[in-house]
VOGUDREN-926980 format. One record per residue: residue in three letters; x, z, y of N, C-alpha, C in turn. Coordinates in steps of 0.2 Angstrom, whole numbers, plus 5000, padded with zeros to 4 digits. Each point is the difference from the previous one (the first is absolute). Example, Ala and Ser with C-alpha at 12.3 -4.5 7.8 and 13.67 -1.06 7.14 Angstrom:
2
ALA506650394972499650005006500450005006 SER499849965005500450015006499650035005 
END
This chain:
381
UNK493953854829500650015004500550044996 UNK499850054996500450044995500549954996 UNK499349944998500449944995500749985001 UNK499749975008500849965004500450035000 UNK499950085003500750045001500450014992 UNK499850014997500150004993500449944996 UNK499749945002500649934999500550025002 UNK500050015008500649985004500450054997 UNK499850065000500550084997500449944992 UNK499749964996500149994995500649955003 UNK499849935004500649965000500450035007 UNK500250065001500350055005500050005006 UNK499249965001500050035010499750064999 UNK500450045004499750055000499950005008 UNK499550085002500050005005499649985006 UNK499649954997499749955003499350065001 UNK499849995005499550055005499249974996 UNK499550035000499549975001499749975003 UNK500550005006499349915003500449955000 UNK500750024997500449934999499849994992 UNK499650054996499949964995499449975000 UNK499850015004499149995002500149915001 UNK500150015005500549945003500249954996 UNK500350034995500449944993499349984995 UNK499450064999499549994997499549955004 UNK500149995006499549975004500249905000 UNK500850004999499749945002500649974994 UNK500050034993500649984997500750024998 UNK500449994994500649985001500549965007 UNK500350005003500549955001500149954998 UNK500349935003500149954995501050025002 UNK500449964994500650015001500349985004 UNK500750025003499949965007500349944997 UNK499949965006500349914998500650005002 UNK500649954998500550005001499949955008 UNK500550025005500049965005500449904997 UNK499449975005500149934999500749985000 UNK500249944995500749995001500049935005 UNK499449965002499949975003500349924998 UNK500249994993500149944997499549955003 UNK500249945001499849945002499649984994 UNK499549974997499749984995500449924998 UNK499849994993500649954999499749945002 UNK500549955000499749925002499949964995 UNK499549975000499649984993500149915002 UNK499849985006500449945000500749945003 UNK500250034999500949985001499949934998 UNK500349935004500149965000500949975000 UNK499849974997501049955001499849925000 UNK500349995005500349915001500449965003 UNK500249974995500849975000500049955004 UNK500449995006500149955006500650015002 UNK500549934996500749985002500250074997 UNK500650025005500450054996499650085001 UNK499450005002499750095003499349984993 UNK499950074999499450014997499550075006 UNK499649955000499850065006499350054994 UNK499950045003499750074997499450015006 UNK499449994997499450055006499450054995 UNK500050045004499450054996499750055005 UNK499450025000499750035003500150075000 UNK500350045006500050065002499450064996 UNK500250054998499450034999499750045004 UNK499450025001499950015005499950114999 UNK500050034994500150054997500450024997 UNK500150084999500450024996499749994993 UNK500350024994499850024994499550075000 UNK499950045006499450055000499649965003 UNK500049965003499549965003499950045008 UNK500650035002499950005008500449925005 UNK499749995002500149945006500950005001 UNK500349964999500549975003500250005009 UNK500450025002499850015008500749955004 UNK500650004994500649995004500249954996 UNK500549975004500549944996500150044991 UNK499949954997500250014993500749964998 UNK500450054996500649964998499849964993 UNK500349944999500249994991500449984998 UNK500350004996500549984994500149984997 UNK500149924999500249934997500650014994 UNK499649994997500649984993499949924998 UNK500549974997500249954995499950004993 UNK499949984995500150014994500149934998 UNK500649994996500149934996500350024992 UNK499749954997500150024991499750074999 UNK500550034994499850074998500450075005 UNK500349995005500350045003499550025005 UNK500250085004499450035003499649975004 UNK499650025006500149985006500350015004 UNK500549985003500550025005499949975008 UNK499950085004499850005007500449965004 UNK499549935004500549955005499950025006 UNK499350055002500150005006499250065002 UNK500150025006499350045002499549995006 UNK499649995001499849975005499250055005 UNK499749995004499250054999499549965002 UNK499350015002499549984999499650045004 UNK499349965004499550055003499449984995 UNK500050105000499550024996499249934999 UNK499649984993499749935001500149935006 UNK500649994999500249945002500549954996 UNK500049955000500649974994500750015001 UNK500450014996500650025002500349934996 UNK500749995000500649954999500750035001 UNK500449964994500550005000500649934997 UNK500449995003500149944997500950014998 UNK500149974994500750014994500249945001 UNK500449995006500649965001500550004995 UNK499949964993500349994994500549975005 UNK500750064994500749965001500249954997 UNK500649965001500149944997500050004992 UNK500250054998499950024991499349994998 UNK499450055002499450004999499749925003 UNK500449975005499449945002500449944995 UNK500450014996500449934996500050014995 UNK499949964994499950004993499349984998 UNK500049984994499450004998499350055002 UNK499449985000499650025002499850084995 UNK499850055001499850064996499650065004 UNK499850034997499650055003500150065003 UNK499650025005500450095002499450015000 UNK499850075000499650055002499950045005 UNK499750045005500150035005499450045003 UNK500350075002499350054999500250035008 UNK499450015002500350065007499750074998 UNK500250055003499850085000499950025005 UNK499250015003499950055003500450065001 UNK500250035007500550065001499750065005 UNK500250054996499650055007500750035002 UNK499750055004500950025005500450024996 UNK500050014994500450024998500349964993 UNK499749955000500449934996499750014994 UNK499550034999499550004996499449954997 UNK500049974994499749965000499250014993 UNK499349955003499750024994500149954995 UNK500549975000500149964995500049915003 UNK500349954995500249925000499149985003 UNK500349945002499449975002499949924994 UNK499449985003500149954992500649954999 UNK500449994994500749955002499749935003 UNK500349965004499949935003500649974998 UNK499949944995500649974998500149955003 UNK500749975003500249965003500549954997 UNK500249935001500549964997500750025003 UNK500550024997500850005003500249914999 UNK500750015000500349935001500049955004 UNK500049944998500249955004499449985002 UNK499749995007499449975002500249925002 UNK499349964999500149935000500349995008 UNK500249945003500249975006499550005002 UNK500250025009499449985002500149935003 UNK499249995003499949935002500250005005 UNK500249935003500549995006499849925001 UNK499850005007500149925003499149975000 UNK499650095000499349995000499549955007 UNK499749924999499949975004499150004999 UNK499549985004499349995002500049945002 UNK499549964999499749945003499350004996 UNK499849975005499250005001499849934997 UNK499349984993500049945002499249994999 UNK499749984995499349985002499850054994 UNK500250004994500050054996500250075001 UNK500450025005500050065000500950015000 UNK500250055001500750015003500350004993 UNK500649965002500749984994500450045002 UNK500250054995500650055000500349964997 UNK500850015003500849994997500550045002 UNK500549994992500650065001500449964997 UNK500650055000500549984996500150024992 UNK499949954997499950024991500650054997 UNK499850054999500450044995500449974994 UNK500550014999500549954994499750004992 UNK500050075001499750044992499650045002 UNK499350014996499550085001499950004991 UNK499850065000500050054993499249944997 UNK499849994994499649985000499250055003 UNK499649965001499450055003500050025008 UNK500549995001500250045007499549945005 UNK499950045006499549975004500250005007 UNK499749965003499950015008499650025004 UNK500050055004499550045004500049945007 UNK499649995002499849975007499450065002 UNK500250065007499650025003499849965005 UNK499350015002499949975004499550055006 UNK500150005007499750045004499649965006 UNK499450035001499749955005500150055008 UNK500349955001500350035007499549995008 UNK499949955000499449985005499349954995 UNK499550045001499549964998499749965002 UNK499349964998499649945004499950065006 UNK499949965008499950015006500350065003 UNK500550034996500450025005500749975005 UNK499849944999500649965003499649945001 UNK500449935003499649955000499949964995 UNK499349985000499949974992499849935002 UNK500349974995500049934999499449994996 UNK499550044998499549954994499450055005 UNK499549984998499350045003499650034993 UNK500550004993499850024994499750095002 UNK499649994997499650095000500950034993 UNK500050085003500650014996499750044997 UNK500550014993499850024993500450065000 UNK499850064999500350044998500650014994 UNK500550035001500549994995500650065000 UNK500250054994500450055004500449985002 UNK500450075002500749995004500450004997 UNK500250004990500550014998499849984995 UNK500549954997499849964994500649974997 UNK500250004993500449974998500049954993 UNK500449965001500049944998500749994993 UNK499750014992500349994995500349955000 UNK500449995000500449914998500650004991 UNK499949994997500350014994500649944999 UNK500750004997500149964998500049934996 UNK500049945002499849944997500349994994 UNK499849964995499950004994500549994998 UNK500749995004500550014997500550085001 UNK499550035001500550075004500250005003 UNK499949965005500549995007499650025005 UNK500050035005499850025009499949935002 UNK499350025001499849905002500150005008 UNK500250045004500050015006499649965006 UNK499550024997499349965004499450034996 UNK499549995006499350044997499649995007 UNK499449974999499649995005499250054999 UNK500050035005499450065002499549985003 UNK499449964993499349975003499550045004 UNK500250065001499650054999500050035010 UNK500549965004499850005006499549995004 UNK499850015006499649975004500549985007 UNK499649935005500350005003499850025008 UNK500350005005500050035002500250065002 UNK500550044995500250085001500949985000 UNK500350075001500450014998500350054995 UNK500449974995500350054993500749995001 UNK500150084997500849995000500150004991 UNK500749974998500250014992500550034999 UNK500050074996501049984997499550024990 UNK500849994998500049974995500550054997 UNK499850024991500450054997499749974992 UNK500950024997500149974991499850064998 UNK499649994995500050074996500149974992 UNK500350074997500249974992499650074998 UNK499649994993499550034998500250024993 UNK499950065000500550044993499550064996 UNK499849984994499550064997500650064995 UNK499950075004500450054996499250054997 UNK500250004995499650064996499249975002 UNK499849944999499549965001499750035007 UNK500349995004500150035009500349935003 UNK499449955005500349945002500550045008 UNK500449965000500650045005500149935004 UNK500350005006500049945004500950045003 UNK500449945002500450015004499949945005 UNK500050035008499949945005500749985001 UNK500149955005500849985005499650035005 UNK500550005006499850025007499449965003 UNK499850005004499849975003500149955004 UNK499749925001500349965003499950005009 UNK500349965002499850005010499449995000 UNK499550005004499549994999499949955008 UNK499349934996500149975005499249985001 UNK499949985006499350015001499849915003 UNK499449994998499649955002499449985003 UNK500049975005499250005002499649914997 UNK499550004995499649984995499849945008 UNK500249975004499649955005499549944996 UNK499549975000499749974996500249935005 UNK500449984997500249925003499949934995 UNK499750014995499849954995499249985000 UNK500049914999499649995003499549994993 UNK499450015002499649964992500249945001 UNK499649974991500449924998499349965004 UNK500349955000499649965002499349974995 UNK499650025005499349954997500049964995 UNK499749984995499949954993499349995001 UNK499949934996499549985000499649975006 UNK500349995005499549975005499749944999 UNK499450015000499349925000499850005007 UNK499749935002499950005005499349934998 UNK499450025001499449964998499549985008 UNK500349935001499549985006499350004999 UNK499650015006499350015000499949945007 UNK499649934997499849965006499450035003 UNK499949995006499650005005499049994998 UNK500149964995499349974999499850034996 UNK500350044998499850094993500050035004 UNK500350025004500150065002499750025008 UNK499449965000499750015008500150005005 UNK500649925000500449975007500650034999 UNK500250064997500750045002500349984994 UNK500849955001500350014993500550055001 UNK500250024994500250084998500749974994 UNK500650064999500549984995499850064997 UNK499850044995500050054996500750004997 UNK500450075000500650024999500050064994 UNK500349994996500050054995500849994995 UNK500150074999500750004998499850094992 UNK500749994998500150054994500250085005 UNK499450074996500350055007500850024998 UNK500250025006500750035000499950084994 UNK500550024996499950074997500450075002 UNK500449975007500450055001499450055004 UNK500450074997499450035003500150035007 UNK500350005004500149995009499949945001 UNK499849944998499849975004499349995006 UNK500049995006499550015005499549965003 UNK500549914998499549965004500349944995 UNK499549945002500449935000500049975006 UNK500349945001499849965006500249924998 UNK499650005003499949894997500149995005 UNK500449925001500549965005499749944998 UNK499949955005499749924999500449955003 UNK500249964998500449945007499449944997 UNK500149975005499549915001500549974998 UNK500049954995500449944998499749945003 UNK500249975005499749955002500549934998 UNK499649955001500449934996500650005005 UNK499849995008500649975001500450055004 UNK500150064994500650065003500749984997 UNK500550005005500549984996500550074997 UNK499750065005500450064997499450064997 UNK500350014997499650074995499950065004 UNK499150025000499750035007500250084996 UNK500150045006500150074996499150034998 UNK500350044997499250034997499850045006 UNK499550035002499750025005499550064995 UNK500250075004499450054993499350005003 UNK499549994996499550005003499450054997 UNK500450074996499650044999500450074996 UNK500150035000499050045008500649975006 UNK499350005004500450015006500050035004 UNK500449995009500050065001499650075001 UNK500350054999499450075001499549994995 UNK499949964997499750024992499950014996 UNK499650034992500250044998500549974994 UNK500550044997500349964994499849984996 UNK500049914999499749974992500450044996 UNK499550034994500250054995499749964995 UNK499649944996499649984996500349944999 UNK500349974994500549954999499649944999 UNK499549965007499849955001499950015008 UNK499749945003499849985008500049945003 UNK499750005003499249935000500249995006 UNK500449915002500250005006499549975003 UNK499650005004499549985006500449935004 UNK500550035001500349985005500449914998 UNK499749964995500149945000499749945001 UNK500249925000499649945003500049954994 UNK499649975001499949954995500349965000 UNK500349974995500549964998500950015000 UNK500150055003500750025005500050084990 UNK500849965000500550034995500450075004 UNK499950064993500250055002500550034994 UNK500650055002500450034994499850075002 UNK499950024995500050115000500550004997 UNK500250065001500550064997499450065001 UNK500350074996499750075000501050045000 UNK499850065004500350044999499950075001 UNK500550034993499750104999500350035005 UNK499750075002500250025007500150074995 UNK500450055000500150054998499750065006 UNK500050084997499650035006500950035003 UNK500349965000500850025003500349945005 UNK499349974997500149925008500549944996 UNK500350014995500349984997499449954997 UNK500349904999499849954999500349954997 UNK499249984996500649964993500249955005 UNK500449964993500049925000499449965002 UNK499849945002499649985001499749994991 UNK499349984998499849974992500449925001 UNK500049984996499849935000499549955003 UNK500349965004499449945007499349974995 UNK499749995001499349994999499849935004 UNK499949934999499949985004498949964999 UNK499850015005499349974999499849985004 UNK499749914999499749975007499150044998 UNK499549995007499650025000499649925002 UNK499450014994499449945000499949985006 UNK499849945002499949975008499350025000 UNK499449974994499450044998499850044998 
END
């Protein structure tokens, strides 16, 4: 105890009683005290930029801590600056943010900054505490200034058996390399509305875009077809020019606006092609155990929604003076679909002339052409 009183005497506490030194010997020095929190917002590590028509919008995650690591509880302000070339960064604007949430800001470029040649900015935000204090820039996000491509205008959909034909209005000139964006969004999908095809549906996301480049002569082909549909559903498209720029080996993109967006429903109204190859081989009655028979075989259809076939027969008889309509006599009614690209008519007489046709039945009801007529008399013996 002597010891302690004895330090203290040296760096000039004096005074200090023995069970306050006792007290200092029991559990330690003190630690120094801590400066109270400044409460800075911690810095934003991922800052994004992207250039769309004349706005470059800004998103980044709020942080959820100070720089002492206490919890964030209230609106956070930041502080948006610009930078272009070697001059500072110059504040455009201040915006806030809830604590771990994404936060945004978007730089309606003035007509100076949206025209001219395409070039680089930079742009950092700063966390703020009440008192406009910051822990420092967040990571810089580069963005394109200047002139953005046109945008697309006169954007049209049609549906064909390939898959939906996009058309616009061809741009005069684009930069070389420049592209077209075709977004695409599935709006209503199989079975939520009425469906034309009885096809099982294929999953497919809900946002997809579609690359379309320049034709090989630099020019805006203004047309592009998306085999990548299904039908049955509804999608909507708009469409955006981007011109692609690498600064400081940094690939950079500048968009046009966005076009109208127009929407489509994929209805399956096309029919498979008609049947090939149909043969038709009489079987007489004196092979065949009194019953004569036409066995019917054809080449199969490859469409892959197809559901059935159906084969039609007319009687040629000699003294018909008009052409007898086909009559279908398979499957028939209430039974199950011929799916096997042959079928064995039963139902013929000896001697007496008959013509077939076959026709593809899609599973959307949709039906080819007929094949090609077939004509066979069958053996009297």
């Amino acid at each position: 105890m002597a010891s302690i009183q004895r330090k203290l005497a040296r760096i000039g506490l004096t005074g200090i009683s023995a069970a306050g030194a006792a007290l200092l010997a029991g559990c330690g020095m003190a630690a120094a005290p801590q400066p109270p929190s400044l409460h800075l917002p911690k810095q934003v590590k991922n800052l994004e930029a992207t250039r769309s028509g004349n706005d470059v919008k800004l998103v980044w995650d709020t942080p959820k801590e100070t720089t002492d690591r206490l919890k964030l509880t209230g609106p956070v302000k930041f502080r948006i600056c610009r930078k272009q070339g070697k001059s500072g960064c110059s504040n455009i604007a201040t915006t806030s943010g809830t604590p771990g949430r994404p936060a945004s800001y978007t730089d309606h470029l003035t007509a100076a900054l949206a025209s001219g040649p395409l070039r680089s900015a930079s742009y950092e935000v700063y966390g703020l505490n009440q008192h406009g204090r910051s822990a420092g820039p967040s990571n810089a996000a580069t963005a394109l200034l200047g002139a953005a491509p046109p945008a697309v205008v006169g954007l049209t959909a049609g549906v064909t058996e390939r898959g939906v034909v996009l058309r616009w209005q061809p741009a005069p000139s684009l930069p070389a390399g420049a592209e077209i964006h075709l977004h695409r969004t599935l709006v209503l999908p199989a079975g939520a509305g009425r469906q034309s095809s009885s096809r099982s549906p294929v999953a497919e996301p809900e946002e997809q875009t579609l690359g379309v480049s320049l034709d090989a002569a630099g020019r805006d082909p203004g047309v592009a077809l998306d085999a990548g549909v299904q039908f049955d559903r509804t999608y909507r498209y708009t469409a955006v020019r981007v011109v692609k720029l690498t600064v400081d080996k940094q690939s950079l993109q500048a968009a046009s606006s966005s076009s109208k967006a127009v929407e489509i429903t994929t209805r399956d109204t096309f029919p498979p092609k008609a049947p090939q190859g149909l043969a038709a081989v009489p079987v007489s009655a004196a092979i065949n155990g009194g019953q004569p028979e036409v066995d019917l075989s054809w080449s199969p259809n490859t469409e892959t929604d197809l559901a059935q076939y159906r084969v039609y027969r007319r009687e040629i008889g000699r003294l018909q003076a008009t052409k007898t309509p086909p009559q279908r006599i398979a499957p028939e009614k209430d039974s199950e679909p011929l799916i096997a690209p042959a079928f064995r008519d039963l139902h013929v007489q000896a001697g007496h002339t008959y013509a077939y046709s076959v026709r593809a039945v899609d599973t959307a009801g949709n039906r080819s052409a007929p094949s090609a007529e077939v004509r066979v008399t069958v053996p009297g013996k």
